[in-house]
DOPA-895994 format. One line per 10 residues: number of its first residue (from 1); their letters; for each residue x negated, y negated, z negated of C-alpha. Coordinates in nm, 2 decimals, padded with zeros to 4 digits. Layout:
BEGIN
NUM) A) X,Y,Z; ...;
% end
This chain:
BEGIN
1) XXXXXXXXXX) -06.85,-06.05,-14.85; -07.04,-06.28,-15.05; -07.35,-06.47,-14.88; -07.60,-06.68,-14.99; -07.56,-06.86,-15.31; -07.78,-07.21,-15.32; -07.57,-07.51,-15.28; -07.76,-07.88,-15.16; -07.56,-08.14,-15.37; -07.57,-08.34,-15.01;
11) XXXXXXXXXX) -07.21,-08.54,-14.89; -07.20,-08.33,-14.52; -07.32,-08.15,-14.28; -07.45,-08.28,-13.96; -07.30,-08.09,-13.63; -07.61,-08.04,-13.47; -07.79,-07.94,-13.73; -07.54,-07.67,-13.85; -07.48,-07.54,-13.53; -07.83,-07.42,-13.43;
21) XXXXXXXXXX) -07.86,-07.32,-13.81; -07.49,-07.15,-13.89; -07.60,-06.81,-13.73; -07.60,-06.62,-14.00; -07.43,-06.70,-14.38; -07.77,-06.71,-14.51; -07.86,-06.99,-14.28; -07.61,-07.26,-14.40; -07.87,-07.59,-14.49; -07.63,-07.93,-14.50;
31) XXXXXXXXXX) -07.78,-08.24,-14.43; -07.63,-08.58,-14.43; -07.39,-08.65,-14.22; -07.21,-08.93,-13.98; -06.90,-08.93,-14.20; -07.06,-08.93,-14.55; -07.37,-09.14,-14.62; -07.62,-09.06,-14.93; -07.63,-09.34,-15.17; -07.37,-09.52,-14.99;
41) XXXXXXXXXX) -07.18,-09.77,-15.19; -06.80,-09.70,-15.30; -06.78,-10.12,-15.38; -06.51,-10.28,-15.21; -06.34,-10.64,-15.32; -06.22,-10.60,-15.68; -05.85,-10.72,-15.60; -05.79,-10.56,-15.29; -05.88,-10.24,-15.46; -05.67,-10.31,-15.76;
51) XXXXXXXXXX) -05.37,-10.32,-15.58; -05.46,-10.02,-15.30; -05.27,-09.72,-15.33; -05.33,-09.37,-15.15; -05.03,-09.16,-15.04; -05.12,-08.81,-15.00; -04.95,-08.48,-14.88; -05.10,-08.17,-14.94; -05.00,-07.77,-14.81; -05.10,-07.43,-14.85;
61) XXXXXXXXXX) -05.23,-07.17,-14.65; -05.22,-07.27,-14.28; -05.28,-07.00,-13.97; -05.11,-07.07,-13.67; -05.14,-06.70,-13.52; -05.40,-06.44,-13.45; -05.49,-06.12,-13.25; -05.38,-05.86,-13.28; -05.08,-05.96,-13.48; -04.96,-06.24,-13.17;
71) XXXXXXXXXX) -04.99,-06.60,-13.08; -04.68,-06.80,-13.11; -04.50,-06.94,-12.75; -04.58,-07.29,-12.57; -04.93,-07.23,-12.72; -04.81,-07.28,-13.09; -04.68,-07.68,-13.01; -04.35,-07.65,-13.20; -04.49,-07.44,-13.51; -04.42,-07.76,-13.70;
81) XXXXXXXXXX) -04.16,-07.93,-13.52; -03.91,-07.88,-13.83; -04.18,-08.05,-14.11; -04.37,-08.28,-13.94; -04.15,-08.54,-14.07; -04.30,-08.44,-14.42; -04.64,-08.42,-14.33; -04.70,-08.82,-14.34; -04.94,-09.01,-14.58; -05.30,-09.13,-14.59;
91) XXXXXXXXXX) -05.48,-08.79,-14.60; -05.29,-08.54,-14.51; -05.45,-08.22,-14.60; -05.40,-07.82,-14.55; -05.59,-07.52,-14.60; -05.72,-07.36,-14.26; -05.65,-06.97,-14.33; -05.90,-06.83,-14.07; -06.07,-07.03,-13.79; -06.00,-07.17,-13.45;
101) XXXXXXXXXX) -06.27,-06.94,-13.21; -06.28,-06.68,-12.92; -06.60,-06.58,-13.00; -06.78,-06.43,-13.31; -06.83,-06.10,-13.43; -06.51,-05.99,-13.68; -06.58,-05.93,-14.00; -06.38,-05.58,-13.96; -06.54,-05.49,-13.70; -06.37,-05.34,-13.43;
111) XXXXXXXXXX) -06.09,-05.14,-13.55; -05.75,-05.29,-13.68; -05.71,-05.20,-14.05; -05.43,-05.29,-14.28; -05.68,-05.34,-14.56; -05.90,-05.60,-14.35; -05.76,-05.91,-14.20; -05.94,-06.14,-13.98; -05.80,-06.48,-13.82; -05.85,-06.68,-13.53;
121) XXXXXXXXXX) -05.66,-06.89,-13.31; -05.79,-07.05,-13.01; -05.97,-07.34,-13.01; -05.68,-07.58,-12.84; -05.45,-07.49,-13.15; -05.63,-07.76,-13.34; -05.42,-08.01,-13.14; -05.08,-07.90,-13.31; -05.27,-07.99,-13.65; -05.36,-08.30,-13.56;
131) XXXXXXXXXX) -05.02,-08.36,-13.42; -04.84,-08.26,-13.70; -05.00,-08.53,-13.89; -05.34,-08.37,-14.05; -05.67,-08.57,-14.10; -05.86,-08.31,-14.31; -05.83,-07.93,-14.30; -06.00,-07.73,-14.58; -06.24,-07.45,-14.49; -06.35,-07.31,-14.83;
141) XXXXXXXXXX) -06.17,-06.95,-14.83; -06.14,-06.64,-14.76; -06.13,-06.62,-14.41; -06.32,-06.92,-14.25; -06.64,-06.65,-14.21; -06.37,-06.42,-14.06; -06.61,-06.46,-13.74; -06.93,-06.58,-13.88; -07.12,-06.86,-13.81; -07.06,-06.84,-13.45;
151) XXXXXXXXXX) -06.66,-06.87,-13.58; -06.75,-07.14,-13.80; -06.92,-07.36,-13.58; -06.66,-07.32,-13.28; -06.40,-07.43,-13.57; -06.57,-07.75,-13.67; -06.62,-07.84,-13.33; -06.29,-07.76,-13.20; -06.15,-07.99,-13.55; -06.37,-08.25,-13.47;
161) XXXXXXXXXX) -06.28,-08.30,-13.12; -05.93,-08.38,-13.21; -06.07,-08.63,-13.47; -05.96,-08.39,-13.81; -06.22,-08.36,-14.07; -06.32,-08.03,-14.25; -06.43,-07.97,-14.60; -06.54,-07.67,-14.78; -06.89,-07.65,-14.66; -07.20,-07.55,-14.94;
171) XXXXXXXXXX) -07.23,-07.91,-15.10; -07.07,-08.09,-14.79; -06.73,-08.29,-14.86; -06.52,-08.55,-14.65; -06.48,-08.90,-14.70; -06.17,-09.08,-14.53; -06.14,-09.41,-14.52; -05.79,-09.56,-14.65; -05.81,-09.92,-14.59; -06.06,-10.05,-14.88;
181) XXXXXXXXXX) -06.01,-09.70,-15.07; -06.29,-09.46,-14.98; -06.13,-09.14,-15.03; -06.37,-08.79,-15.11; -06.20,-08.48,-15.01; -06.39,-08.16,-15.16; -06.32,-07.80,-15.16; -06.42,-07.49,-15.32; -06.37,-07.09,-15.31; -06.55,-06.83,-15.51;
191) XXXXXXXXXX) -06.78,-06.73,-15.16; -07.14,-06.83,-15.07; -07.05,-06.96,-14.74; -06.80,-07.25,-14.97; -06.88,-07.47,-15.24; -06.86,-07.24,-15.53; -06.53,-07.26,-15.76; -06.70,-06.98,-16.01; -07.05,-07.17,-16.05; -06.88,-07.47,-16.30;
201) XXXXXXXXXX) -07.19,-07.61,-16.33; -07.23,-07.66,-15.92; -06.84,-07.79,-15.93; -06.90,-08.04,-16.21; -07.23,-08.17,-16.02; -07.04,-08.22,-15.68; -06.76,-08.32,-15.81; -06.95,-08.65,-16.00; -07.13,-08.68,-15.64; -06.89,-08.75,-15.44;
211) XXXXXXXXXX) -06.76,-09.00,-15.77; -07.03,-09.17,-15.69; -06.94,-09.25,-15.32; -06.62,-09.28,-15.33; -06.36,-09.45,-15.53; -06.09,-09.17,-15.50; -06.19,-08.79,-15.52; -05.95,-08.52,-15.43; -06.02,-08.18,-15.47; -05.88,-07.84,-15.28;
221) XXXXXXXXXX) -05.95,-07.49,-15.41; -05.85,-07.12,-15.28; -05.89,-06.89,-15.58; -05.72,-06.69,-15.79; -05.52,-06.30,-15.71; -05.28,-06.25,-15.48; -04.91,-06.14,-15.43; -04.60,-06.19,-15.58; -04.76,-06.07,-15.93; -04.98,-06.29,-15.90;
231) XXXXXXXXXX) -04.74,-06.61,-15.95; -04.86,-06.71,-16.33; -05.16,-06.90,-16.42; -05.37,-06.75,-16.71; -05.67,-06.85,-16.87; -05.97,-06.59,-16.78; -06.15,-06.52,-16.44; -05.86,-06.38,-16.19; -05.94,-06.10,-15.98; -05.75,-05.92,-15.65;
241) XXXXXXXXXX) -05.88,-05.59,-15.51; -06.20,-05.55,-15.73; -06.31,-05.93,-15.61; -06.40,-06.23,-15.83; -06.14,-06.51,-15.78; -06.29,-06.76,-16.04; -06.09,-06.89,-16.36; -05.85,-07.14,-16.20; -05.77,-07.29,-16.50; -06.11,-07.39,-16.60;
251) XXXXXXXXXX) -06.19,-07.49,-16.26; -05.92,-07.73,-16.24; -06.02,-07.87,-16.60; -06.38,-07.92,-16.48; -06.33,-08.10,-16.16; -06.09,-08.34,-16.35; -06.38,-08.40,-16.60; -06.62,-08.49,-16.34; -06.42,-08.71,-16.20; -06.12,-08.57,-15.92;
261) XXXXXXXXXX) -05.78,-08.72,-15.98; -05.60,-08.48,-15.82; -05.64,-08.08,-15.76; -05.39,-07.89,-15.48; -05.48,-07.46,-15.51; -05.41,-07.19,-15.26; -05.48,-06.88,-15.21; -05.24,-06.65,-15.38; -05.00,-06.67,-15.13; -04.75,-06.78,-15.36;
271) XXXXXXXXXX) -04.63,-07.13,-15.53; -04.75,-07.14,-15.89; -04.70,-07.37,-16.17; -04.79,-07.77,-16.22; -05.01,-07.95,-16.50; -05.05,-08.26,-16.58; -05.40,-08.25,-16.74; -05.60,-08.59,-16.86; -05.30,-08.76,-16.70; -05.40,-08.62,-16.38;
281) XXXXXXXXXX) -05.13,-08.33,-16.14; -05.29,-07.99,-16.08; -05.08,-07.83,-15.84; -05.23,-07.45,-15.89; -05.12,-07.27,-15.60; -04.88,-07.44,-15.31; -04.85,-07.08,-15.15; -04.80,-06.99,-14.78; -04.75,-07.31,-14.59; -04.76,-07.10,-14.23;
291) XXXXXXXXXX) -04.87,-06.77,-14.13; -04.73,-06.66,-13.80; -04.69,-06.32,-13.76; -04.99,-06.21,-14.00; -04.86,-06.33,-14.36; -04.70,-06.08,-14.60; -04.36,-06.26,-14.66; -03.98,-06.22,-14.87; -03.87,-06.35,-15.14; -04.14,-06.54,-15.32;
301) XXXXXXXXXX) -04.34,-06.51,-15.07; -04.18,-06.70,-14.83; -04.13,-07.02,-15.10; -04.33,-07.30,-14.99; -04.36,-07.67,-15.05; -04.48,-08.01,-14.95; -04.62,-08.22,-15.23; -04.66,-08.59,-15.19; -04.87,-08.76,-15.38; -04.92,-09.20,-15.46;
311) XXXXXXXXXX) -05.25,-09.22,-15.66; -05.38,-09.58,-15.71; -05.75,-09.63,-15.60; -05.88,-09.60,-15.95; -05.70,-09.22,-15.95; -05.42,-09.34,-16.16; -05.10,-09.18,-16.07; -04.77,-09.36,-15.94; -04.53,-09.13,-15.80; -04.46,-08.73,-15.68;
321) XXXXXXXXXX) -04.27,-08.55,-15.47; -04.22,-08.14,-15.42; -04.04,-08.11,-15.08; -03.92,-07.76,-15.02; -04.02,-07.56,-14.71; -03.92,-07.18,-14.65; -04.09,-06.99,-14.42; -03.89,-06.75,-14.16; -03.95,-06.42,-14.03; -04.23,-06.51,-13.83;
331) XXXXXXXXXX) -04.40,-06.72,-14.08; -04.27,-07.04,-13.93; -04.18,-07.33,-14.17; -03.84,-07.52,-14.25; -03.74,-07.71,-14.48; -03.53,-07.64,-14.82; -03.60,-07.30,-14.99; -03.60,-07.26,-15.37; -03.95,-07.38,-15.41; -03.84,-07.71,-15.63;
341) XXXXXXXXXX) -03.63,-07.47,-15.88; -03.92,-07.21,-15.88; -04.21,-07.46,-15.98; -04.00,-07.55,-16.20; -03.97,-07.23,-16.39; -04.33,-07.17,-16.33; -04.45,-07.48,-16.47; -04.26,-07.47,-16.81; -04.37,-07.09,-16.87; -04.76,-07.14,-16.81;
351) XXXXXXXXXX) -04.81,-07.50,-16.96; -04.52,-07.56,-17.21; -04.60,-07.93,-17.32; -04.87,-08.02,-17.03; -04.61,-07.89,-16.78; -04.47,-08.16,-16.52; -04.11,-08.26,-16.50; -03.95,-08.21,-16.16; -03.61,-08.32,-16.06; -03.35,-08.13,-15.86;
361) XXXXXXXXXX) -03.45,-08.31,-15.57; -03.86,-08.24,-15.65; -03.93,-08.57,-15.81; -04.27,-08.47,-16.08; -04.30,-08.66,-16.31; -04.56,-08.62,-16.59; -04.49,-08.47,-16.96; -04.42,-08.74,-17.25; -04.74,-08.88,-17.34; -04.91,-08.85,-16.98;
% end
């Protein structure tokens, strides 16, 4: 599933240029692009910045309905009718499990099999993101070469028509402007066609790149196994049907290093624990945020969350919030859910005196010390 390997430590990818290049995994060559400019200054007026503040909210794994498992009624508009109202702040940001495309050869071929799983949505659906309050969706996964490049390059198009930025791409991020604050949005996976999670070296360059050019940098990754057992976060690489899923915990330790002030994880498919590390939250895994129809849910499975963020413009954290969400059936969301009680747990087993505090009512704050 891997493709090619070389990353260009370059701040986007221009539309055009990706598009007639994107053919093939092994095609992928960013260049600079319109919403991230090389050598650009991060410099804004020193007391406008030292007062700013950034309020972020981050989800999991996002995919809004797929052939042959079904699309959702009324073209998928009310698949977050019951936590929009959560899904405020300055970035709001989500992981894109799949792509939005009618086209593309699938990655399984044509046969159904329940050991391959390949998502796409149509096009249109990336208006309910951008209604529900999104303004970056992350791309580095799993599944956003469900449908090659072809897939790809319908996705970005069909995000950037609705005005939603994208991140993920080989050395490409997103910077979003928050008044004075330029904010850098990265994100990683442990596949060629994504900034590489595994290759510490390539996440520590990036990550002190996009530093650089921007005075806040916040960083996504989809790694680690999957499944209820997979829940816990150990040291060591992780891996989930024979496939490298990178060392999440050294990942996260890395990026922070270089620079990011905040790290949001997905990809197991379940919530995990929370660390406070160098003062900074690491939210490992915030699990299955919607998955109609397609997702593998119960029990823990079905535990989601909302986690809002205030992070000064210097990266300094103010303030945290776990809101509860609980997926249904059909992979819909809703709010409440045992998600706050369940981090909880998770956090004080994995990280003992690094481990976040959270309330009853999913206020984090950070261990004694922090």
């Amino acid at each position: 599933m891997i493709g090619c390997a070389g990353i260009a430590l370059v701040a986007g990818a221009s539309w055009a240029a990706f598009a007639a290049s994107a053919s093939t995994p092994h095609a992928i060559r960013p260049v600079p692009s319109r919403s991230a400019t090389t050598g650009a200054s991060s410099r804004a007026p020193a007391p406008a910045l030292a007062s700013a503040q950034v309020r972020i909210a981050a989800v999991g794994d996002t995919m809004m309905g797929s052939p042959p498992w079904g699309l959702p009624p009324a073209g998928g508009t009310r698949l977050f009718s019951a936590v929009r109202r959560f899904l405020v702040g300055d970035v709001v940001m989500g992981n894109l499990e799949g792509t939005l495309t009618i086209s593309g050869p699938s990655k399984c071929g044509a046969s159904v099999s329940s050991t391959c799983f390949a998502f796409r949505s149509p096009p249109s659906y990336a208006r309910n993101l951008s209604a529900a309050g999104f303004t970056v969706m992350n791309g580095a996964n799993n599944h956003s070469f469900d449908f090659g490049g072809a897939g790809r390059v319908n996705t970005l198009a069909a995000l950037r028509r609705v005005g939603l930025k994208y991140t993920g791409l080989p050395g490409q991020f997103a910077i979003q402007k928050v008044g004075v604050v330029k904010v850098a949005i990265l994100g990683f996976a442990p596949y060629g066609w994504a900034n590489r999670s595994d290759l510490l070296g390539t996440v520590r360059a990036l990550v002190k790149v996009a530093a650089r050019q921007a005075n806040l940098v916040i960083v996504n990754v989809h790694a680690g196994a999957e499944g209820v057992a997979a829940q816990h976060v150990r040291p060591g690489t992780e891996y989930y049907l024979g496939e490298n899923r990178g060392d999440v915990l050294a990942f996260a330790h890395t990026a922070i290093d270089a620079g990011a002030a905040l790290i949001v994880g997905h990809g197991p498919h379940v919530l995990r624990g929370m660390e406070f590390y160098r003062h900074h939250l690491i939210a490992f895994s915030m699990g299955n945020f919607l998955g109609y129809r397609a997702f593998g849910l119960g029990g823990v499975l079905s535990q989601s969350g909302v986690l809002q963020v205030t992070l000064a413009a210097n990266g300094r954290f103010i303030a945290a919030r776990l809101v509860p969400v609980h997926l249904n059936g059909s992979g819909v969301p809703s709010p409440g859910g045992a998600g706050i009680a369940l981090v909880g747990r998770l956090s004080r087993a994995d990280f003992g005196r690094l481990a976040v505090g959270i309330s009853a009512g999913g206020v984090i704050t950070p261990p004694r010390g922090q």
